[in-house]
MARMIMI-453272 format. One record per residue (C-alpha): x, y, z; residue in one letter. Coordinates in pm, 1 decimal. Example, Ala and Ser with C-alpha at 12.3 -4.5 7.8 and 13.67 -1.06 7.14 Angstrom:
BEGIN
        xx        yy        zz  aa
    1230.0    -450.0     780.0   A
    1367.0    -106.0     714.0   S
***
This chain:
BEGIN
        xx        yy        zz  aa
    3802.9  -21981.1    4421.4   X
    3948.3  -22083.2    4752.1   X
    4001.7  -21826.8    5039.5   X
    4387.7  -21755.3    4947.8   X
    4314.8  -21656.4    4606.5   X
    4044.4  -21415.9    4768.0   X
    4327.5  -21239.9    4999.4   X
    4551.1  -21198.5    4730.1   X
    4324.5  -21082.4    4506.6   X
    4190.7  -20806.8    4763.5   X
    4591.0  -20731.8    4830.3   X
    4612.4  -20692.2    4481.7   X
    4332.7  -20466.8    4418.9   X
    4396.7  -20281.3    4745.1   X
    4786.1  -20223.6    4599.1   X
    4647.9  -20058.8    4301.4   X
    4435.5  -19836.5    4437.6   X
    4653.4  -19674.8    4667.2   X
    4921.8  -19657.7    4359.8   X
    4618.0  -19483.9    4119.3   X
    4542.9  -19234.7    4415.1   X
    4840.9  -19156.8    4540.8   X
    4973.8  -19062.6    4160.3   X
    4621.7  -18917.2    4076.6   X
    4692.3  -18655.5    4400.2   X
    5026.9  -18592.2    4316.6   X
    4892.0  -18516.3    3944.5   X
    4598.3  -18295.2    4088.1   X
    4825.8  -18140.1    4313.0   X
    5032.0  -18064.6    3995.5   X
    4770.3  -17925.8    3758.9   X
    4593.9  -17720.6    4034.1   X
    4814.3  -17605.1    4210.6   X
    5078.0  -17439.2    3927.0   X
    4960.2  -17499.9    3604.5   X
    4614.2  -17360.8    3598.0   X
    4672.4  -17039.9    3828.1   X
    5028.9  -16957.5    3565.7   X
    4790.5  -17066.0    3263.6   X
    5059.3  -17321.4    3208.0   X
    4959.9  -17516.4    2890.0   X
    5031.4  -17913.7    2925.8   X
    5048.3  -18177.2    2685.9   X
    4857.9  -18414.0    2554.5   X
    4497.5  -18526.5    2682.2   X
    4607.0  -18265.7    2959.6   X
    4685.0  -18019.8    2771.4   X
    4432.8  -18014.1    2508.8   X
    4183.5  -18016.2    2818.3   X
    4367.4  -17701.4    2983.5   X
    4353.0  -17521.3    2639.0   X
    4001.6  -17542.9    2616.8   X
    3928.8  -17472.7    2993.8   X
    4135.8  -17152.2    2947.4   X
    3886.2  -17058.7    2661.5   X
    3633.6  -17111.0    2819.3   X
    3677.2  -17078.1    3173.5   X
    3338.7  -17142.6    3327.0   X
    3340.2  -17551.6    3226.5   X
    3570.1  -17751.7    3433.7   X
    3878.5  -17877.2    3309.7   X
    3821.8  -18233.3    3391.0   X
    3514.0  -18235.8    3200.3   X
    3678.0  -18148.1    2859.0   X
    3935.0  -18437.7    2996.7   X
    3627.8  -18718.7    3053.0   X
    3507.3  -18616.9    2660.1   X
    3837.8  -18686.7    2516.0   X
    3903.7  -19004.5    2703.2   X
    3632.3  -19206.8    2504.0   X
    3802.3  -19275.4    2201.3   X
    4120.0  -19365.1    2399.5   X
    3934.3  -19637.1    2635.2   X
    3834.2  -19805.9    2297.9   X
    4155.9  -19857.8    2233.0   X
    4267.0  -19950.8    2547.0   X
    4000.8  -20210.2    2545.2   X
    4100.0  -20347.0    2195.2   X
    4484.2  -20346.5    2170.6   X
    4617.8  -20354.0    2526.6   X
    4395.1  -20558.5    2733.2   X
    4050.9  -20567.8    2997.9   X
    4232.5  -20579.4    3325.9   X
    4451.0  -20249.8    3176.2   X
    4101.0  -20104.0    3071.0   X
    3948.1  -20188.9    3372.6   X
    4177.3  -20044.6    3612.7   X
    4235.9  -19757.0    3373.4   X
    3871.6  -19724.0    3417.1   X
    3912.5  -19693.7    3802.2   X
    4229.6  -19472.8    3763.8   X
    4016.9  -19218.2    3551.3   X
    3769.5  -19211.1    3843.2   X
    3977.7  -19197.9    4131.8   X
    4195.3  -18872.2    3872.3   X
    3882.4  -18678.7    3815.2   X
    3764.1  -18699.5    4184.1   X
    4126.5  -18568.1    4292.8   X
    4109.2  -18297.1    4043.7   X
    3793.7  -18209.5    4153.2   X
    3868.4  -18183.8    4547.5   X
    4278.1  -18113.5    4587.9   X
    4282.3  -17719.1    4510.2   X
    4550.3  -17628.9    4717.3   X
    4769.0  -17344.6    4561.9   X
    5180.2  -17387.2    4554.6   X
    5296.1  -17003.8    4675.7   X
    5598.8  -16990.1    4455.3   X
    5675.6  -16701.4    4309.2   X
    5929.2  -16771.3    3981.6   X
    5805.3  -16921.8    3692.0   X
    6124.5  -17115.8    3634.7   X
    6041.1  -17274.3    3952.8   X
    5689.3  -17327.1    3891.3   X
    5775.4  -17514.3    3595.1   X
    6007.3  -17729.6    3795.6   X
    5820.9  -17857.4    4021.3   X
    5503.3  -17902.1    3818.4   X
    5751.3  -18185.5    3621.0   X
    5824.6  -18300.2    3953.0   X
    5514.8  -18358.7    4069.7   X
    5358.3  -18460.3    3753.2   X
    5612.5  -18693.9    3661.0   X
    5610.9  -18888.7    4017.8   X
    5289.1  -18903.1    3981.7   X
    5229.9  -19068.3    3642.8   X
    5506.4  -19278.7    3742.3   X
    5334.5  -19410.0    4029.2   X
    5036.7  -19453.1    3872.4   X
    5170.9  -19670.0    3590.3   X
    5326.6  -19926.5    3814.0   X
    4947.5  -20016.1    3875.2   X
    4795.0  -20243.9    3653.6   X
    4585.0  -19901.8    3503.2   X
    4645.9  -19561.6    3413.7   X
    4453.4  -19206.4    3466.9   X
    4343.3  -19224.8    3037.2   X
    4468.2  -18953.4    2828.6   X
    4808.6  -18997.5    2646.8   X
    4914.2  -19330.7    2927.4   X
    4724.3  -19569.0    2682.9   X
    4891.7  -19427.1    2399.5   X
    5197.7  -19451.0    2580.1   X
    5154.4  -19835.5    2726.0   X
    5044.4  -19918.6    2353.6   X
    5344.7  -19779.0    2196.8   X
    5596.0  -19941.7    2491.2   X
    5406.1  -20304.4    2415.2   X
    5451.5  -20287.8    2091.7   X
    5708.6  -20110.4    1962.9   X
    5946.6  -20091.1    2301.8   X
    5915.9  -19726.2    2291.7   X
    5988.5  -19558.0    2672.2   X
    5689.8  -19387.1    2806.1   X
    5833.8  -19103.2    2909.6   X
    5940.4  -19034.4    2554.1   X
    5597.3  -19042.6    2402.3   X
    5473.4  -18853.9    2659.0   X
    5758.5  -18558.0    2593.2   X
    5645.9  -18643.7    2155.6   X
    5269.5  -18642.2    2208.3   X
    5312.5  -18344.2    2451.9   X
    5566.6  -18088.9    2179.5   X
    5273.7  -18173.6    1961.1   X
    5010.3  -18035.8    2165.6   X
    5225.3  -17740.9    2263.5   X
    5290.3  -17617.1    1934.8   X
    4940.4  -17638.5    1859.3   X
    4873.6  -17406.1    2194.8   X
    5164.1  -17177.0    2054.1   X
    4906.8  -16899.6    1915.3   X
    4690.7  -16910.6    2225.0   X
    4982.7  -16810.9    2430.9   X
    5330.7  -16651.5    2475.8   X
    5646.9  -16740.4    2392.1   X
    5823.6  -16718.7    2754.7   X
    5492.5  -16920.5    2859.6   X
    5592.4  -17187.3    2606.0   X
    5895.3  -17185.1    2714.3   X
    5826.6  -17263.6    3067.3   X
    5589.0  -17525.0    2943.3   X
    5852.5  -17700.8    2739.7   X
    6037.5  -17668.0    3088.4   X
    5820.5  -17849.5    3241.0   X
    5751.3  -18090.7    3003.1   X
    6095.4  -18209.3    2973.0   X
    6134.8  -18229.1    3385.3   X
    5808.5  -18503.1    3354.9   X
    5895.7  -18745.2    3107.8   X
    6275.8  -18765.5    3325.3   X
    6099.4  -18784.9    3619.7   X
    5864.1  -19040.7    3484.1   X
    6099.0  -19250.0    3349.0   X
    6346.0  -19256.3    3645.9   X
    6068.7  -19319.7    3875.3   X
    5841.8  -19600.1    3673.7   X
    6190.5  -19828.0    3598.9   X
    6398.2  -19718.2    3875.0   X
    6718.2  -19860.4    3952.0   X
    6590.7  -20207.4    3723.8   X
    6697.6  -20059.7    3393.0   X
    6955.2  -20291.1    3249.1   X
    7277.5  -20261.5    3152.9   X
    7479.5  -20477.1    2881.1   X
    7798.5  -20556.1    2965.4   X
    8120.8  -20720.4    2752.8   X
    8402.6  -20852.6    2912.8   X
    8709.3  -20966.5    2698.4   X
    8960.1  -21128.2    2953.4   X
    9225.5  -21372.6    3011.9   X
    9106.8  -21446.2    3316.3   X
    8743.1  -21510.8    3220.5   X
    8738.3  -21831.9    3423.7   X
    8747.9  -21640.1    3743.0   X
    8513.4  -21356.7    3657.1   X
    8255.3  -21620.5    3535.3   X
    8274.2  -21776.9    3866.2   X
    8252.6  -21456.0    4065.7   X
    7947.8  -21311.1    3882.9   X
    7760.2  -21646.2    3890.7   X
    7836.9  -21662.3    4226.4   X
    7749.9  -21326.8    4331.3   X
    7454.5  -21213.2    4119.2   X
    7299.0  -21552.8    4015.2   X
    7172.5  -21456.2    3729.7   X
    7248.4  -21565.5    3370.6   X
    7582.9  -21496.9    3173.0   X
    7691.0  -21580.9    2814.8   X
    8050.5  -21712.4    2700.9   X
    8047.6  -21596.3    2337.5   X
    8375.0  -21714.7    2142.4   X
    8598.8  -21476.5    1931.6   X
    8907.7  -21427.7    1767.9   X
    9156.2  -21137.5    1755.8   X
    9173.5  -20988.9    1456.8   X
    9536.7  -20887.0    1481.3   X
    9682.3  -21218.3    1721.8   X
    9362.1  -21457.1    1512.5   X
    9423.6  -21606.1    1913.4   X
    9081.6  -21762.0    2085.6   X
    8859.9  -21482.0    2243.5   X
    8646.3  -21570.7    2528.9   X
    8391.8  -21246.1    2552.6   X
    8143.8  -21227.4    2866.5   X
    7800.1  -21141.7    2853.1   X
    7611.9  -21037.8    3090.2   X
    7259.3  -20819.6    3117.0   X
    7278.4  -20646.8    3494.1   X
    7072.3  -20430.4    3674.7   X
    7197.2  -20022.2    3713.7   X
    7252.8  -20079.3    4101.6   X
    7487.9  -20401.0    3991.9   X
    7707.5  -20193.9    3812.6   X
    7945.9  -20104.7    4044.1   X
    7981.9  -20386.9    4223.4   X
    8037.1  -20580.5    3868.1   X
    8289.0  -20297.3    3810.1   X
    8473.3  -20381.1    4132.0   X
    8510.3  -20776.9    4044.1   X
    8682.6  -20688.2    3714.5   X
    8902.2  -20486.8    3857.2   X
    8994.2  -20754.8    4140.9   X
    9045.9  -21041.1    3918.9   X
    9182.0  -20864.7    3605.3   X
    9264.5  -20493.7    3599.0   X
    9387.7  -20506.0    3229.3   X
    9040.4  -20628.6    3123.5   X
    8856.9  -20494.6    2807.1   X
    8505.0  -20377.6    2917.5   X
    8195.0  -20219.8    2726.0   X
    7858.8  -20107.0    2942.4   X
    7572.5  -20004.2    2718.3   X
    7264.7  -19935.5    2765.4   X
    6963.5  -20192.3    2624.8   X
    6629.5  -20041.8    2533.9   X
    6436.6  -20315.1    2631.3   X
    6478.6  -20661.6    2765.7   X
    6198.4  -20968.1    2799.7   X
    6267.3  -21225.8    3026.3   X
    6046.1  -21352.0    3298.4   X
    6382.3  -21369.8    3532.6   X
    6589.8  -21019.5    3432.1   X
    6389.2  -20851.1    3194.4   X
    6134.5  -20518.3    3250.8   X
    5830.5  -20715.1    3176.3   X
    5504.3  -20513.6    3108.7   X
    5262.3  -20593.4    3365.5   X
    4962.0  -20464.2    3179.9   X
***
């Protein structure tokens, strides 16, 4: 291996970890902090690990976490990939040492709040840690499993796998503490989602114009990215149809929005949103 692959190897590695322990802190922080002094349940892996720590208050919480992280790692390791297991490996240890050390309290005093800001937290940090090649185990390999395969967003398993585990925890707890859970559980996966794709969620856009000549050479020109002339036909006039299509970025959006208007207020347009897109140049590629 020559000496460049060796520095960007180590930048790689070093990347990771800071993006596994700065998420696994912000997680700690989360579960520490709120939702074991309120007795917050939490969903899956999580929560089932709170649950029993509540019952049984004298064994740690990460320790009922660690036992129910085997059978996930197997499938990590089988239907996802090594480098994911291996870093997810790492993330787990990196997690359980945070959880272990970061008990500083959060002095708020509403439960609404508290809820809040545990989704907050928890969210950011699961979003950070996912942008790593790993994840802290529990329900992330389900969730990068499901998003491989079946283009499902994480942050809506999470909120599935996590209703699950909360209705399970409904007879161990109170209604208006179920409630705040499901407060906070619905603040995460948003907060996970915005934060782990960002402003790079794609758009699709459909332009029908006359002057499709000039916004094709505008867009090309300004964006550089790909766009599709598909041909149509009126179905009252039966005249030619030239429709644009075009797969943009969130942030493009308004300056896309801007060049229509310029070249051809009386243009036809339809944004909508796309639930996944694979392309090395514009799509959200797994990295896993």
């Amino acid at each position: 291996m020559t000496d460049r692959a060796w520095i960007i190897t180590g930048k790689d590695v070093a990347r990771n970890v800071c993006l596994l322990t700065l998420g696994s802190c912000l997680s700690a922080l989360s579960i520490n902090g709120i939702l074991i002094p309120n007795h917050f349940p939490s969903g899956g892996i999580t929560g089932l690990g709170l649950l029993l720590h509540y019952q049984f208050p004298e064994i740690p919480f990460i320790l009922f976490y660690l036992m129910f992280n085997v059978p996930l790692f197997a499938v990590a390791w089988k239907y996802v990939g090594r480098r994911f297991f291996l870093y997810s490996l790492l993330g787990l240890t990196i997690f359980s040492l945070c959880v272990h050390f970061i008990q500083v309290p959060i002095p708020l005093h509403d439960k609404m709040l508290d809820a809040l800001m545990a989704g907050i937290l928890s969210g950011t940090g699961l979003g950070i840690i996912l942008k790593s090649y790993g994840s802290s185990g529990g329900t992330d390999i389900l969730s990068v499993l499901l998003l491989k395969r079946f283009s499902i967003r994480l942050g809506n398993t999470t909120l599935a796998l996590n209703i699950l585990v909360v209705i399970l925890s409904y007879v161990l707890s109170t209604l208006d503490i179920i409630v705040y859970t499901i407060v906070f559980l619905y603040v995460n996966a948003k907060v996970l989602n915005v934060v782990f794709m960002g402003t790079s969620h794609r758009k699709i856009v459909l332009i029908i114009s006359e002057k499709w000549e000039g916004l094709s050479a505008r867009m090309l020109k300004e964006f550089r990215r790909g766009l599709t002339i598909i041909h149509g036909e009126g179905a009252y006039s039966h005249r030619d149809e030239k429709i644009l299509y075009a797969v943009i970025t969130l942030r493009d959006l308004g300056r896309v929005k801007d060049i229509i208007r310029e070249v051809d207020p009386k243009a036809f347009v339809v944004v909508t949103e796309t639930l996944d897109v694979m392309n090395p140049r514009v799509g959200n590629q797994p990295h896993w």
